[in-house]
C-alpha positions in Angstrom: 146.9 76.8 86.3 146.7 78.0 90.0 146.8 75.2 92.8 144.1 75.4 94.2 143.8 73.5 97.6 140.1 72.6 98.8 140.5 71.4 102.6 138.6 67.8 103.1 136.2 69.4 105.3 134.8 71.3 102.0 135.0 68.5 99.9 132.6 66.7 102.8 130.3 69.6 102.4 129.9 69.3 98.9 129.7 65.6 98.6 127.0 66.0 101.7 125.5 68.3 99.8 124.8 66.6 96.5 123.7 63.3 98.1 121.3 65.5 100.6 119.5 68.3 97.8 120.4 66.3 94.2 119.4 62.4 95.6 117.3 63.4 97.9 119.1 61.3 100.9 117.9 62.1 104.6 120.9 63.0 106.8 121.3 59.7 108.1 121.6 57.7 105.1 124.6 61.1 104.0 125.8 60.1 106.7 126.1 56.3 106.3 127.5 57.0 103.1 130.5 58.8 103.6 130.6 57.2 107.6 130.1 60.1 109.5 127.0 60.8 112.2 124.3 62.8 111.7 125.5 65.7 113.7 128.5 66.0 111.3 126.5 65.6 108.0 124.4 68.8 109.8 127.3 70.9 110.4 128.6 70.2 107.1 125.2 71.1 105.0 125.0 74.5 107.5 129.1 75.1 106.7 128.0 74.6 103.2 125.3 76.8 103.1 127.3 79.9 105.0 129.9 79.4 102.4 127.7 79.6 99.1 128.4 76.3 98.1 123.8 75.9 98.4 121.4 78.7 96.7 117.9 77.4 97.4 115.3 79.8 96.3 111.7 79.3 96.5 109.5 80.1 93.8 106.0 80.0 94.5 104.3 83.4 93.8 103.5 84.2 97.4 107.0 83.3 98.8 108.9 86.4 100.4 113.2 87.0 100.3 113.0 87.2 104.2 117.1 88.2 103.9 115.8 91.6 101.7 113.5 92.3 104.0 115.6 92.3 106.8 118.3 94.1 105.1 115.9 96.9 104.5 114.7 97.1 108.0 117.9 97.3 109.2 119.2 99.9 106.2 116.4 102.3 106.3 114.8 101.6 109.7 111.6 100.8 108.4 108.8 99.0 111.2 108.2 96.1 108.1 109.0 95.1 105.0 107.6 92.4 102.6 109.5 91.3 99.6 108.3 89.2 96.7 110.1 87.0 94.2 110.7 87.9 90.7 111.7 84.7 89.6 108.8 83.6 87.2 106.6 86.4 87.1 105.9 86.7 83.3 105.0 90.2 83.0 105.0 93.9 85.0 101.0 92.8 85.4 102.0 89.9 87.2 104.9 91.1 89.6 102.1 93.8 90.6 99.4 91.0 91.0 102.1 89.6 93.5 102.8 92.5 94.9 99.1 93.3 95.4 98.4 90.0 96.9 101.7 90.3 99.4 100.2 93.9 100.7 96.6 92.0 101.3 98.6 89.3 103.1 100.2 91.8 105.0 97.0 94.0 106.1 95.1 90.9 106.7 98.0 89.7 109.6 98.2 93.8 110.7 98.0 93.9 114.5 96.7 95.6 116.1 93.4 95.8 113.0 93.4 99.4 112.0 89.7 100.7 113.1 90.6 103.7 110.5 92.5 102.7 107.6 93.4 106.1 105.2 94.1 105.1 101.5 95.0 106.8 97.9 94.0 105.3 94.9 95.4 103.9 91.4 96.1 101.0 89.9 98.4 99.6 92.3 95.1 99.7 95.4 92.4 98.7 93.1 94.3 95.4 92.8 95.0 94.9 96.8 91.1 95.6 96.9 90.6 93.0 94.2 92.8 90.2 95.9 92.0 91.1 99.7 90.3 88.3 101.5 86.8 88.5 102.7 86.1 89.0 106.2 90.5 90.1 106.1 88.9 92.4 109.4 86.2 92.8 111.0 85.0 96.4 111.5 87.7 98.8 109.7 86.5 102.2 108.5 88.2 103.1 105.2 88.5 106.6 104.3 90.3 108.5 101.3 93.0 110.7 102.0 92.9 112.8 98.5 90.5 113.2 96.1 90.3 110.6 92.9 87.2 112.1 91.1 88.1 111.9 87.2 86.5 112.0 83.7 88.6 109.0 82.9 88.3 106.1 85.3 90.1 103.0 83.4 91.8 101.7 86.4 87.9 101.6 88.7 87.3 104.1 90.5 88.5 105.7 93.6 85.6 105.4 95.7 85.0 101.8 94.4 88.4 100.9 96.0 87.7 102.2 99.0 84.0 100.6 99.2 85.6 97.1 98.2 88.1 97.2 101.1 85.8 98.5 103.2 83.0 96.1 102.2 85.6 93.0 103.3 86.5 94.1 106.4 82.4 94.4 107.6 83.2 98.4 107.7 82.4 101.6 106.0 84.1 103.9 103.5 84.5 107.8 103.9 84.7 108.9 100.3 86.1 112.2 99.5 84.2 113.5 96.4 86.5 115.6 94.7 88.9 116.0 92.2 92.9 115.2 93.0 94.0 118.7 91.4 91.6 121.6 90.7 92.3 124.2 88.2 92.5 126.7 90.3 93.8 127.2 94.3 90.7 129.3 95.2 88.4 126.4 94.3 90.7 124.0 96.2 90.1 126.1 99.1 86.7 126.5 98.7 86.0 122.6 98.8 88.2 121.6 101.6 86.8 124.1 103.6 83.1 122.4 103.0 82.2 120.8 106.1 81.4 117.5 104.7 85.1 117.3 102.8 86.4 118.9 106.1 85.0 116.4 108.0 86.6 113.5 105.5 89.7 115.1 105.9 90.1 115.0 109.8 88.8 111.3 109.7 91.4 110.6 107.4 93.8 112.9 109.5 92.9 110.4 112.4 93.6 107.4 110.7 95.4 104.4 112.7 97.1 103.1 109.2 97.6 104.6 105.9 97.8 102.7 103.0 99.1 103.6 99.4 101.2 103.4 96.7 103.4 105.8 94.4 103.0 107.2 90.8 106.0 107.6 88.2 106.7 110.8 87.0 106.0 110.1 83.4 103.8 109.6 80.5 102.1 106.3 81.9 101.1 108.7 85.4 97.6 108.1 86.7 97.0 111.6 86.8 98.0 111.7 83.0 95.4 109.1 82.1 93.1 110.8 84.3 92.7 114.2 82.7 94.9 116.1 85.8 97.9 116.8 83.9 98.6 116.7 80.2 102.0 115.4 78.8 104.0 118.9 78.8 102.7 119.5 82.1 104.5 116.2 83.3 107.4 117.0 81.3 107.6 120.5 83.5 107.6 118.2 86.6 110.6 116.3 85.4 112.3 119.2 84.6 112.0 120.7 88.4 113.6 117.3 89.2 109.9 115.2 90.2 110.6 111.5 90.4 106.6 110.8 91.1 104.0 111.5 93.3 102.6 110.5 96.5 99.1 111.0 97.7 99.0 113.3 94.2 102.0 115.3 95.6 105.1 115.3 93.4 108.3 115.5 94.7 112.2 115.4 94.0 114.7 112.8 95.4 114.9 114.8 98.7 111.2 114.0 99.1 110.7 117.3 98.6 107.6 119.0 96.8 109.0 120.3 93.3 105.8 122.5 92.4 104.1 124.6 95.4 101.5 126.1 92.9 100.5 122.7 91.6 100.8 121.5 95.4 98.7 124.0 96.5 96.0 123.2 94.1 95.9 119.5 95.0 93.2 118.4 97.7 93.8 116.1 100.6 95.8 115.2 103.4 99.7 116.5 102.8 102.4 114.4 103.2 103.2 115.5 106.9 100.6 113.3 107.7 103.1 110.1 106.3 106.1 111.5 108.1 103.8 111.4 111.6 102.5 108.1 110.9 103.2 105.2 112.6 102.2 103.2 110.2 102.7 103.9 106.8 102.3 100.9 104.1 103.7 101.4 100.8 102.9 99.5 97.6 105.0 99.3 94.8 106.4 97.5 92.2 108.3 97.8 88.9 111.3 99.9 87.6 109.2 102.5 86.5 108.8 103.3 90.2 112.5 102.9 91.4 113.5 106.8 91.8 110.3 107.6 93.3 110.2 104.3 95.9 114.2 105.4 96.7 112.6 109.0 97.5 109.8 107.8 100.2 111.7 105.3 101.5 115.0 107.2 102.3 113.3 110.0 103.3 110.7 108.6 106.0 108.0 108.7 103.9 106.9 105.0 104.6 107.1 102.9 107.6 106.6 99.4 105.9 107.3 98.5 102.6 105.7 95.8 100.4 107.7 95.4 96.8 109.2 93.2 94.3 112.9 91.8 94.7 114.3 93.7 91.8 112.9 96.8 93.9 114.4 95.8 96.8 117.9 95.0 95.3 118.0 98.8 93.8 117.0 100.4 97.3 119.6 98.5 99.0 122.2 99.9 96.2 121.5 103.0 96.3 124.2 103.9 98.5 124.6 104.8 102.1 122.0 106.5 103.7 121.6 107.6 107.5 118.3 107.1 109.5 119.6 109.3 112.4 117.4 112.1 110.5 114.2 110.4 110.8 111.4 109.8 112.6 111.8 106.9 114.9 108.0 106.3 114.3 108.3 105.2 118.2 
């Protein structure tokens, strides 16, 4: 066997360490144990701690992994980031419930409160909406940024999301009633050029905050179960190299748009708008959603990210990837 040598110093930690975390002994009674003072005990438990000998994790439902989240401020120069545990969550439903409910803690401690708030819609808002606070603000407009009009509304509705946030901050909600994708351009035109949906759309153009989440490009898409695109259509998408969508826009890895002709038939603000924002919250959670989180994250889609650890872990190892190319957001 190797001789291995542990200094006495280390041994000190350890033995500090037990008696503090396992027996639950205050520093001073470590301390009159192994006959040292409390300032040692402390310097041991912190030497300890830097040298992995400790792993304390905290597993209440709305903790955070503060160390993720500065990592990915610092990686990908995002403004904020909010990271929630996995440890426990029994289900993708759940992790997203946590999710959800660390995005409602984060608008509700937003400073300054957005007076315009722009949102999307899908499953992932409806249940921010759902766990938001009332009273989270007082007096924020809400207004959609794309339309969310459907035959198939399993998830609630578009405009009921919006009213629900709106209705909890003591504001109103700009609906945008229209579908996300029309069947044809021309008709696409045709309604954003209405001058009620025009007058949506600069609201939400205006917007002090934008808030939204990301779709997988798959069978399981919103859009899919919403009667916008059928199953070979999606398949298409993946072909061109679509990792999901944002605001109903799909796009590649390079956060680029794989489809002008399906871009140009979907209504609502484009995704400039996200690349000009200051702030920019996006929602997500699950490995369904990894490619398509790495895509608006890398490529300054987002300037504040709430997600789930596992997320966070896979944008971190993604590789190396320079900010120098994107907006400051200053």
């Amino acid at each position: 066997m190797p001789d291995v040598r542990i200094d006495s110093d280390e041994l000190l930690s350890i033995r500090a360490a037990e008696l503090y975390y396992d027996e639950d002994k205050t520093q001073d009674e470590v301390g009159a144990i192994l006959g040292l003072t409390r300032w040692k005990v402390g310097r041991l438990l912190a030497a300890a701690k830097q040298k992995g000998f400790i792993r304390i994790e905290i597993v209440h439902p709305r903790a955070r992994k503060l160390s993720l989240e500065r990592d990915l401020r610092e990686r990908f120069g995002l403004i904020d980031a909010v990271v929630v545990p996995v440890a426990g969550a029994r289900s993708d439903a759940d992790l997203r419930d946590r999710v959800a409910q660390g995005a409602a803690d984060f608008l509700a401690a937003l400073r300054p409160v957005p007076r315009t708030l722009g949102i999307s819609w899908g499953r992932t808002l409806h249940d921010v909406a759902a766990v938001l606070g009332e009273q989270w603000a007082i007096g924020v407009n809400v207004v959609q940024v794309n339309g969310g009009v459907s035959v198939n509304q399993r998830a609630g509705t578009a405009a009921a999301t919006a009213v629900e946030i709106a209705r909890k901050a003591a504001g109103e909600a700009t609906l945008l009633p229209s579908p996300a994708i029309l069947e044809r351009v021309e008709t696409k035109q045709s309604i954003e050029a209405d001058r009620t949906v025009a007058a949506v759309l600069d609201a939400a153009s205006a917007a002090a905050a934008y808030l939204y989440s990301a779709g997988p490009a798959d069978h399981r898409s919103a859009h899919i179960n919403s009667g916008y695109l059928s199953t070979a259509e999606m398949d298409e998408l993946v072909r061109r190299g679509a990792v999901g969508d944002v605001w109903g826009r799909y796009i590649n890895s390079e956060g680029m748009i794989v489809d002008p002709a399906l871009d140009a038939r979907t209504l609502g603000l484009g995704l400039d708008a996200l690349r000009a924002a200051r702030t920019a919250i996006l929602v997500t959670s699950g490995e369904a959603k990894h490619a398509v989180t790495r895509a608006i994250v890398q490529n300054g889609l987002c300037t504040v990210l709430v997600t789930d650890e596992a997320t966070a872990v896979d944008l971190l190892a993604s590789g190396d990837h320079s900010t120098d190319d994107k907006d400051s957001h200053d």
